[in-house]
PDB file of N, CA, C, O and CB in Angstrom:
ATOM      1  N   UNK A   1      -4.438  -6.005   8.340  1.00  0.00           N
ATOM      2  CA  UNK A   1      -3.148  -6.677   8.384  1.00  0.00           C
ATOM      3  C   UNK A   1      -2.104  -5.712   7.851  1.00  0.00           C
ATOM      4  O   UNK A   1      -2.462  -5.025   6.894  1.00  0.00           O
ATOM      5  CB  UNK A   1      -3.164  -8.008   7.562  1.00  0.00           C
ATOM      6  N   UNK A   2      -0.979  -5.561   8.275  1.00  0.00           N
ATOM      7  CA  UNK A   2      -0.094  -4.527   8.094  1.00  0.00           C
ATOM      8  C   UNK A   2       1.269  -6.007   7.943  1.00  0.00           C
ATOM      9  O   UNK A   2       1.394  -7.016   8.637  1.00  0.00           O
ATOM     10  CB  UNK A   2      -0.081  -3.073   9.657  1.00  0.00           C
ATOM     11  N   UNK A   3       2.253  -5.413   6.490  1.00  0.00           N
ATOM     12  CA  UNK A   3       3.066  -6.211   5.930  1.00  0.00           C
ATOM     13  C   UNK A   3       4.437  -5.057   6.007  1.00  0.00           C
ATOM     14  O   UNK A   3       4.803  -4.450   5.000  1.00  0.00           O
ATOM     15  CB  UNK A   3       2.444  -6.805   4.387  1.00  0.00           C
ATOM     16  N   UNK A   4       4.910  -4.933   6.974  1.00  0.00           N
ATOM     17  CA  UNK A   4       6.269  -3.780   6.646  1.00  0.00           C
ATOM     18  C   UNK A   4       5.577  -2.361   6.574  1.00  0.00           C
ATOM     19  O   UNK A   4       5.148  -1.624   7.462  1.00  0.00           O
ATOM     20  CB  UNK A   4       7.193  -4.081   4.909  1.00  0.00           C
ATOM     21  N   UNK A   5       5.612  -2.267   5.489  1.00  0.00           N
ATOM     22  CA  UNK A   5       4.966  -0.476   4.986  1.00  0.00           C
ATOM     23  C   UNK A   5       3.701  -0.345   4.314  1.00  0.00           C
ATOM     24  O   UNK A   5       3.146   0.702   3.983  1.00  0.00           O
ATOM     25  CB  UNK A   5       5.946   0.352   3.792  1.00  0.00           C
ATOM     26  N   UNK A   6       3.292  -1.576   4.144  1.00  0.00           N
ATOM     27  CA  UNK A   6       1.920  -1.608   3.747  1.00  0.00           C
ATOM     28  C   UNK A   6       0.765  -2.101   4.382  1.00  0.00           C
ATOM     29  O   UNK A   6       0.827  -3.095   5.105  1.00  0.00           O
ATOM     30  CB  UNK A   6       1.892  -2.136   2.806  1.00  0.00           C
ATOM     31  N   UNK A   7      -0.429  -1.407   4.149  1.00  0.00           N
ATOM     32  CA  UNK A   7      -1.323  -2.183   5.081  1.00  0.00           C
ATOM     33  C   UNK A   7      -2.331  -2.842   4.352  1.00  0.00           C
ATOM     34  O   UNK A   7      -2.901  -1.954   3.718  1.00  0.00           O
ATOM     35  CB  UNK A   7      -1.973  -1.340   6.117  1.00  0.00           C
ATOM     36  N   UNK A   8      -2.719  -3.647   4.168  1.00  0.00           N
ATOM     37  CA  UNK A   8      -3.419  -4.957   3.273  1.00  0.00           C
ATOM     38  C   UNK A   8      -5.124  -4.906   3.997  1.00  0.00           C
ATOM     39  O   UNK A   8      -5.543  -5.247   5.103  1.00  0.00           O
ATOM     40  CB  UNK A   8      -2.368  -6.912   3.694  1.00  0.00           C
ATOM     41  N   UNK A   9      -5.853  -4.269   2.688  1.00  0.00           N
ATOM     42  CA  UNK A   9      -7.297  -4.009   2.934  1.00  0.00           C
ATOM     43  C   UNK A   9      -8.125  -4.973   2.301  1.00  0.00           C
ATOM     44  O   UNK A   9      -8.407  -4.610   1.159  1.00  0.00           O
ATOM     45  CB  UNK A   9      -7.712  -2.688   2.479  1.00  0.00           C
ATOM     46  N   UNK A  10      -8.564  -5.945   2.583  1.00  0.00           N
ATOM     47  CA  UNK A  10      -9.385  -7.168   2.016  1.00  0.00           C
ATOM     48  C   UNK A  10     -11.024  -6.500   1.686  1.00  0.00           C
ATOM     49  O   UNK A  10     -11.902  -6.037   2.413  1.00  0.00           O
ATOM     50  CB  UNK A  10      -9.421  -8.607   3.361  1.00  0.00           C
ATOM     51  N   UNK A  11     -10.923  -6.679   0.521  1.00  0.00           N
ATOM     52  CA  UNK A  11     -11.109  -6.202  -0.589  1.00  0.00           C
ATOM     53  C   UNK A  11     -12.522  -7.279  -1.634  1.00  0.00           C
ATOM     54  O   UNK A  11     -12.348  -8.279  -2.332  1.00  0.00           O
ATOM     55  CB  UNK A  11      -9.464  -6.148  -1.164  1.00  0.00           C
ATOM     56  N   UNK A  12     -13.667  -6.606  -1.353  1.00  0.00           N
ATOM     57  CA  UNK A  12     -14.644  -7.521  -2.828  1.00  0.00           C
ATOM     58  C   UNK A  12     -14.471  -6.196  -3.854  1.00  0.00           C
ATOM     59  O   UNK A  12     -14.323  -5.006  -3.578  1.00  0.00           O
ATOM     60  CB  UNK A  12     -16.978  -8.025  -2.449  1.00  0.00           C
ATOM     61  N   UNK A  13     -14.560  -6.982  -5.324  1.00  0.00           N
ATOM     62  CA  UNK A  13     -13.881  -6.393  -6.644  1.00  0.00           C
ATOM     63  C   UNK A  13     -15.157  -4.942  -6.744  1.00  0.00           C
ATOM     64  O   UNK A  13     -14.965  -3.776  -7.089  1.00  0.00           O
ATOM     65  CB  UNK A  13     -13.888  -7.863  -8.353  1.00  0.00           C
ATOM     66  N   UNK A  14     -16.354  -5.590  -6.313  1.00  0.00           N
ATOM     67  CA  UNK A  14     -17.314  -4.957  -6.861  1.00  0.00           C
ATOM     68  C   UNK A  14     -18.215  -4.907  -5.459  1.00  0.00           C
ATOM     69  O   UNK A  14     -18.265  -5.920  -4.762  1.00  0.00           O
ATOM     70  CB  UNK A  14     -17.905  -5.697  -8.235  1.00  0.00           C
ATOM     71  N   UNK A  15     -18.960  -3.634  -5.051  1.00  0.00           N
ATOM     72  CA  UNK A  15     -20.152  -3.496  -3.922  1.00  0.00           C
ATOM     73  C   UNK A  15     -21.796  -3.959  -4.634  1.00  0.00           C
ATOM     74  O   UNK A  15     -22.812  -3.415  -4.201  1.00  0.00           O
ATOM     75  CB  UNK A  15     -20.187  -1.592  -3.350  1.00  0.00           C
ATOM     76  N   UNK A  16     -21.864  -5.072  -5.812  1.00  0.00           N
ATOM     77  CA  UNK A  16     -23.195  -5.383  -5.818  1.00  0.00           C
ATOM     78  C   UNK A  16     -23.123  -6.831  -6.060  1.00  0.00           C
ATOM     79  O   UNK A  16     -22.349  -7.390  -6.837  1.00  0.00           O
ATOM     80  CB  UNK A  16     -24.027  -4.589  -6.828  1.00  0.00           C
ATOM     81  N   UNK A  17     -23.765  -7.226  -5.520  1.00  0.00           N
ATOM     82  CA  UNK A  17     -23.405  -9.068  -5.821  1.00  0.00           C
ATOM     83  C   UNK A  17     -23.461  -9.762  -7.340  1.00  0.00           C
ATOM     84  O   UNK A  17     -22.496 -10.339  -7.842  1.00  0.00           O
ATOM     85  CB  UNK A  17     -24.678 -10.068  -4.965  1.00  0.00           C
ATOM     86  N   UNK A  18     -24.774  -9.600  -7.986  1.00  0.00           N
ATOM     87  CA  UNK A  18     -24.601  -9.990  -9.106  1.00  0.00           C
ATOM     88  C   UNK A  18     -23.985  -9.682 -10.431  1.00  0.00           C
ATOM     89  O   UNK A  18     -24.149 -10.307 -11.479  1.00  0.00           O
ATOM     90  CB  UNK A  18     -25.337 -10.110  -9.196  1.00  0.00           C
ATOM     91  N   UNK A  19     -23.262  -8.639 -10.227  1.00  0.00           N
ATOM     92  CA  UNK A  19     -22.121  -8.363 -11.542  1.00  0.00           C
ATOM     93  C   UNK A  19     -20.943  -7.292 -10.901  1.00  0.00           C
ATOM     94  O   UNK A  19     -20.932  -6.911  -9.730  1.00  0.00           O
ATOM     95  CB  UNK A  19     -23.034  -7.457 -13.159  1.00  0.00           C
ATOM     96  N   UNK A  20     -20.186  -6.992 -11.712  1.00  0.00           N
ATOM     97  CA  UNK A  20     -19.028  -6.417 -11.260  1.00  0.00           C
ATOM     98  C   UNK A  20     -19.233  -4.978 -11.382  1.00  0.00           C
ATOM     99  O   UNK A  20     -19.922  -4.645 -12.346  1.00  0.00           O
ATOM    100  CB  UNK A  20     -17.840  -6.898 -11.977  1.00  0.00           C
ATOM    101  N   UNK A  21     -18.867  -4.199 -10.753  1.00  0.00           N
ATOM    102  CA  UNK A  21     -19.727  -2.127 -10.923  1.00  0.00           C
ATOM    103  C   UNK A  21     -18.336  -1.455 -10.682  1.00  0.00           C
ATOM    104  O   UNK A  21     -18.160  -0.240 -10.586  1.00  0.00           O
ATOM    105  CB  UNK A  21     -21.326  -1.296  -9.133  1.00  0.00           C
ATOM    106  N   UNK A  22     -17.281  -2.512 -10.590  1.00  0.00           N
ATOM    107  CA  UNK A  22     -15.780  -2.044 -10.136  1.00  0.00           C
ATOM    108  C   UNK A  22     -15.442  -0.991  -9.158  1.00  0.00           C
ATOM    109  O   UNK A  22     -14.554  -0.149  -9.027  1.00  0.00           O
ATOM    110  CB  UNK A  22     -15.097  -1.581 -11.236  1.00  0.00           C
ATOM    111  N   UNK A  23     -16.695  -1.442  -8.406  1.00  0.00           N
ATOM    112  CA  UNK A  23     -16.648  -0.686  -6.788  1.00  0.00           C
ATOM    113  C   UNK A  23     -16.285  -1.335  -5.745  1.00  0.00           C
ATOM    114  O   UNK A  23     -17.015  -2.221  -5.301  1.00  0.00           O
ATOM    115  CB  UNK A  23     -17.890  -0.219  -6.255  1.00  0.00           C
ATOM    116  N   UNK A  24     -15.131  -1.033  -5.174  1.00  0.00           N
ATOM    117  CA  UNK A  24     -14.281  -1.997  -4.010  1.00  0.00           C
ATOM    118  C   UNK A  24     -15.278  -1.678  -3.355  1.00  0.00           C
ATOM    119  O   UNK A  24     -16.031  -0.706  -3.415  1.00  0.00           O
ATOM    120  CB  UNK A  24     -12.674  -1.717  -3.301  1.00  0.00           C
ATOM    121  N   UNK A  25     -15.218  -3.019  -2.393  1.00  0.00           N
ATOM    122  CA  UNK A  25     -15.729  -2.937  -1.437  1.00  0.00           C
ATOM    123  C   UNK A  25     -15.144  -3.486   0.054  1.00  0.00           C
ATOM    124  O   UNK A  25     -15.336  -4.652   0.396  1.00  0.00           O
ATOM    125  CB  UNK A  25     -16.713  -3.362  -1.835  1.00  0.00           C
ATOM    126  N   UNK A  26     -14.517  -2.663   0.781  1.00  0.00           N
ATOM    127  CA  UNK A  26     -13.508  -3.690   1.899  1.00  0.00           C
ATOM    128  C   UNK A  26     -14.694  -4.573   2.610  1.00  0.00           C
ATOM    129  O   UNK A  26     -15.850  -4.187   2.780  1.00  0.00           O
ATOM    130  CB  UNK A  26     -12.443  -2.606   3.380  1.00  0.00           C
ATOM    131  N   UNK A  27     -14.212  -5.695   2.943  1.00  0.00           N
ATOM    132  CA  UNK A  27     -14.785  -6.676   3.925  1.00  0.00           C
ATOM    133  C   UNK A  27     -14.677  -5.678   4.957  1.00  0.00           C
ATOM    134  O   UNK A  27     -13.997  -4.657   5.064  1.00  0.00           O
ATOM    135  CB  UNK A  27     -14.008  -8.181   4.197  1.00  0.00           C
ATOM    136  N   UNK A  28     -15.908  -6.499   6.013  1.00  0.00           N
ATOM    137  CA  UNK A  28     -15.429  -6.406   7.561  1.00  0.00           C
ATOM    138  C   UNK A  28     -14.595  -7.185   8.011  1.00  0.00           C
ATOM    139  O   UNK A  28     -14.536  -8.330   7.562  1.00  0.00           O
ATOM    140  CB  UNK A  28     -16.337  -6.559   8.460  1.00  0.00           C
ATOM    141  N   UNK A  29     -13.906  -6.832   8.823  1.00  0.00           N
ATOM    142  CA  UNK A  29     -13.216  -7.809   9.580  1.00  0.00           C
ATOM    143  C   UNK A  29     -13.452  -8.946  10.197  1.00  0.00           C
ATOM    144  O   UNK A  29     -13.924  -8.683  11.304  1.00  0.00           O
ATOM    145  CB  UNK A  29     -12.848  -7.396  10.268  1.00  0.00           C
ATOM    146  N   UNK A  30     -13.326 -10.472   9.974  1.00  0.00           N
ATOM    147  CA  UNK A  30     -13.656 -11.101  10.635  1.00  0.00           C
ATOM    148  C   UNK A  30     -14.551 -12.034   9.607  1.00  0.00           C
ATOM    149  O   UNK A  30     -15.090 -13.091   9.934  1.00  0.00           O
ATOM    150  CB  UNK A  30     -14.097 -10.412  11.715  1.00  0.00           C
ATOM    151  N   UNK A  31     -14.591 -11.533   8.519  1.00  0.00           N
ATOM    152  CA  UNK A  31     -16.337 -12.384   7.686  1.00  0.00           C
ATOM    153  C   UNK A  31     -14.818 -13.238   6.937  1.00  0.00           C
ATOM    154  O   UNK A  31     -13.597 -13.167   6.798  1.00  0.00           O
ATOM    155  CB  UNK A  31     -18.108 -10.906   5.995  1.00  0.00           C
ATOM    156  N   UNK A  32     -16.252 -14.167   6.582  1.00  0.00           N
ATOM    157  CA  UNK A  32     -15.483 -15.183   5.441  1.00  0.00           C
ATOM    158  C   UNK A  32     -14.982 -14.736   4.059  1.00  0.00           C
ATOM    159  O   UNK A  32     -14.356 -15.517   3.342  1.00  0.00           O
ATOM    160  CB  UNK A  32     -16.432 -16.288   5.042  1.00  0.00           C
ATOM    161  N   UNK A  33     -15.331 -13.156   3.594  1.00  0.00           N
ATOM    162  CA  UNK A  33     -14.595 -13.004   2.754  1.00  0.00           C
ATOM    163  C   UNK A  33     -13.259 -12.789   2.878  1.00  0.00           C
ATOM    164  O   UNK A  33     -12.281 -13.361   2.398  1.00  0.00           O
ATOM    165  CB  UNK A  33     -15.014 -12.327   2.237  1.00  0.00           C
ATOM    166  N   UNK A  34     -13.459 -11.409   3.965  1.00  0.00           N
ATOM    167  CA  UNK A  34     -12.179 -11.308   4.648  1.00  0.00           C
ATOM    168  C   UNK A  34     -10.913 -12.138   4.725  1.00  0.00           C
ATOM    169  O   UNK A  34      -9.794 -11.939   4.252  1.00  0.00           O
ATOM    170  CB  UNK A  34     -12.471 -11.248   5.688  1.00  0.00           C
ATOM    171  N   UNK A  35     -11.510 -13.323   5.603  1.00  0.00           N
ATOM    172  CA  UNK A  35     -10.343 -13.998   6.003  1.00  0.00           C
ATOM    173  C   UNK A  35     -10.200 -14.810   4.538  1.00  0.00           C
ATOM    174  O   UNK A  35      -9.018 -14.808   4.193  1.00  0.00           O
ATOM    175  CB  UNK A  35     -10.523 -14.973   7.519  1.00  0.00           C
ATOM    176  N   UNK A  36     -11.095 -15.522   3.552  1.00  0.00           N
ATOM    177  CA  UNK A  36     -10.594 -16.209   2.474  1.00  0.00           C
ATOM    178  C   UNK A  36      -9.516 -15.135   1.645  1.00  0.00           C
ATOM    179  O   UNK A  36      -8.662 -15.778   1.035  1.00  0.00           O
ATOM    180  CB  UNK A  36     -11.897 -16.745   1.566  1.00  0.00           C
ATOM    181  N   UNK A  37      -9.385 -13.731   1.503  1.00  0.00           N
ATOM    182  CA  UNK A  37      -8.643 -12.937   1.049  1.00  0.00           C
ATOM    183  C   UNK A  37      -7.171 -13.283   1.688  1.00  0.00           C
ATOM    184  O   UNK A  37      -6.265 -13.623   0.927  1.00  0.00           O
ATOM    185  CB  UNK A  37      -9.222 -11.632   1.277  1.00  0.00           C
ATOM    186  N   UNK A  38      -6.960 -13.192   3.074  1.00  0.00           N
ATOM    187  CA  UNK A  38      -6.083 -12.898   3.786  1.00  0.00           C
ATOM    188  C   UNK A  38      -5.381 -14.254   3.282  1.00  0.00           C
ATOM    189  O   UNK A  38      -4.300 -14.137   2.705  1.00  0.00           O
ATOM    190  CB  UNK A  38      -6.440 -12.546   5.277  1.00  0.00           C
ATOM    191  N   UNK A  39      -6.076 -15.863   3.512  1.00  0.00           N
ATOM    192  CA  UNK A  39      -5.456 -16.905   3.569  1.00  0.00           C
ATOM    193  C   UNK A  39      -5.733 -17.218   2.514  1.00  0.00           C
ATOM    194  O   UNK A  39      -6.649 -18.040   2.541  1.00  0.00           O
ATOM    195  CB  UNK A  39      -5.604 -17.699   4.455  1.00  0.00           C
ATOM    196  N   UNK A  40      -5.358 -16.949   1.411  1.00  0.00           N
ATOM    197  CA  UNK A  40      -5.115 -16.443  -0.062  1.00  0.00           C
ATOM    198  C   UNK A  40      -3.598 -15.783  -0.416  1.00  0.00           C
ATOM    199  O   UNK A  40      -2.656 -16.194  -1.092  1.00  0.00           O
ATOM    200  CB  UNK A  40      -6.260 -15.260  -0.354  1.00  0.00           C
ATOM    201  N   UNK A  41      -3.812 -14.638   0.322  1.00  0.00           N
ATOM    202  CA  UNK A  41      -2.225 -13.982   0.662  1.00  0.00           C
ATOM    203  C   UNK A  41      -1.181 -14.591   1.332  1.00  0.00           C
ATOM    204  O   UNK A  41      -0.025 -14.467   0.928  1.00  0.00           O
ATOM    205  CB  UNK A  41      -2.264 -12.866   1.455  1.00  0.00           C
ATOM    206  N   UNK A  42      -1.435 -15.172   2.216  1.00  0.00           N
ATOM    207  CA  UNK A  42      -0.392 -15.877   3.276  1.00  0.00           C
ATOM    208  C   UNK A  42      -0.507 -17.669   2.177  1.00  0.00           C
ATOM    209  O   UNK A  42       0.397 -18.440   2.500  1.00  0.00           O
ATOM    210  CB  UNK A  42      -1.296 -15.906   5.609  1.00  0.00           C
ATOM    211  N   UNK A  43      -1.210 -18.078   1.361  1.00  0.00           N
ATOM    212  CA  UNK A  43      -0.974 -18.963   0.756  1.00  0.00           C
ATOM    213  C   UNK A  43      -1.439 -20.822   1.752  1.00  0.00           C
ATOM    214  O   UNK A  43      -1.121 -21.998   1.581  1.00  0.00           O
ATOM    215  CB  UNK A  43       0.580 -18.487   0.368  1.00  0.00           C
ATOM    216  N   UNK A  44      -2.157 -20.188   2.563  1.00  0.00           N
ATOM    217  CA  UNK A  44      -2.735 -20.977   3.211  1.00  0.00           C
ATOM    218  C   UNK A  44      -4.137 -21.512   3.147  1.00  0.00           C
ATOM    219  O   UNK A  44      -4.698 -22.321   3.886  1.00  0.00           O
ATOM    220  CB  UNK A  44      -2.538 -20.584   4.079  1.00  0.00           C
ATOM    221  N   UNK A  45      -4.794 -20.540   1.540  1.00  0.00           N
ATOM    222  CA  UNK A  45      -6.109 -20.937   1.421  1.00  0.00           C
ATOM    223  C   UNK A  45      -6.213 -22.369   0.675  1.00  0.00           C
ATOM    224  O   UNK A  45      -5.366 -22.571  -0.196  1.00  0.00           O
ATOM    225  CB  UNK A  45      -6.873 -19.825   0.684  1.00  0.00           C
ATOM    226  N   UNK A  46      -7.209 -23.431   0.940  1.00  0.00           N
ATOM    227  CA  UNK A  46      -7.649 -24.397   0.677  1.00  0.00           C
ATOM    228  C   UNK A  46      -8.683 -24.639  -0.163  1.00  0.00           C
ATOM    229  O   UNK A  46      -8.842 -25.688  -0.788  1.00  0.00           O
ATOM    230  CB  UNK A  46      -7.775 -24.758   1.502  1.00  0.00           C
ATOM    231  N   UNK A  47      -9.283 -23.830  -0.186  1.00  0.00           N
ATOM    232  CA  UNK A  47     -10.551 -23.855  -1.423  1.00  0.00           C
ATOM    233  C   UNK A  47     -10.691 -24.030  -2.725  1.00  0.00           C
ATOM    234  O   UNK A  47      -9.710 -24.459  -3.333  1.00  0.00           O
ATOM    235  CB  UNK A  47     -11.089 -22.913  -1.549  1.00  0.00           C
ATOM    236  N   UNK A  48     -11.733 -23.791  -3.344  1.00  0.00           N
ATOM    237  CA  UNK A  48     -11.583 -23.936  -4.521  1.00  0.00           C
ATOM    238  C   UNK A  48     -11.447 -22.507  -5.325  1.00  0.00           C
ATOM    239  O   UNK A  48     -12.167 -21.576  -4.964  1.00  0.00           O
ATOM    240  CB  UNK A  48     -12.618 -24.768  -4.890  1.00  0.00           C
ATOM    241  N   UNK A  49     -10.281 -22.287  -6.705  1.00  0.00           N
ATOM    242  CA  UNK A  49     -10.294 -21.429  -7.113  1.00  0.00           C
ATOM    243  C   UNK A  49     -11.810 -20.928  -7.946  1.00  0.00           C
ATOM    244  O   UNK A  49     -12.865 -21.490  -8.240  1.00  0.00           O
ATOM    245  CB  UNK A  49      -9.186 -21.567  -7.649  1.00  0.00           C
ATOM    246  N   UNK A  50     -11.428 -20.025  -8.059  1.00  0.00           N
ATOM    247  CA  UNK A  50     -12.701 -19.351  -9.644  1.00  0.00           C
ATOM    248  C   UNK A  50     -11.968 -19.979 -10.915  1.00  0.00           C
ATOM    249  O   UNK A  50     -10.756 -20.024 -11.126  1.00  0.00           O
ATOM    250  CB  UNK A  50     -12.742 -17.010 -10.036  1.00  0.00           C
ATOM    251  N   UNK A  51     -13.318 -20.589 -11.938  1.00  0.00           N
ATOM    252  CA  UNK A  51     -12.823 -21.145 -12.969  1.00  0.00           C
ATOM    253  C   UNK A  51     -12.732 -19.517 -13.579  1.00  0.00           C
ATOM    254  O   UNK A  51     -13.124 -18.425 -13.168  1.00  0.00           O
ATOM    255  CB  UNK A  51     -13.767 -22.462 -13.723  1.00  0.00           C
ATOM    256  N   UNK A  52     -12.016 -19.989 -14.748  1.00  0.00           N
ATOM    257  CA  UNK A  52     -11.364 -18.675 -15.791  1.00  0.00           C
ATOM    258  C   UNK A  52     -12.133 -19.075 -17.095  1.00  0.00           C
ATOM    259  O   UNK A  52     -11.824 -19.982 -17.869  1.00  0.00           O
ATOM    260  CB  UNK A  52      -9.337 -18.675 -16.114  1.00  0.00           C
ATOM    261  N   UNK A  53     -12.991 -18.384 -17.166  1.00  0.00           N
ATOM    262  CA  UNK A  53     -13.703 -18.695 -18.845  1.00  0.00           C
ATOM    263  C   UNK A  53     -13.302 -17.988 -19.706  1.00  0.00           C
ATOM    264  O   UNK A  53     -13.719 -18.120 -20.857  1.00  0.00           O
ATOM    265  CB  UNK A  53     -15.172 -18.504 -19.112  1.00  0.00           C
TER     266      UNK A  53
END
């Protein structure tokens, strides 16, 4: 997705599932992370947030 001058790379925090290694990892295009990122940004996501402990 490209916003003006930027181009918006959907993004997991970390490349290992069970803890954080603070290794991006871009989605593919098209998966449910992906798009929950995108409609997140555009403010159209519906889900449930992450609780904050």
């Amino acid at each position: 997705m490209t916003l003006g001058e930027l181009s918006i790379v959907p993004c997991n925090v970390s490349s290992v599932p069970d803890r954080n290694n603070f290794q991006p990892m871009p989605y593919e295009t098209g998966t449910e992370g992906y798009e929950r990122v995108l409609q997140k940004l555009d403010g159209s996501w519906a889900g449930p947030d992450l609780p904050i402990q």
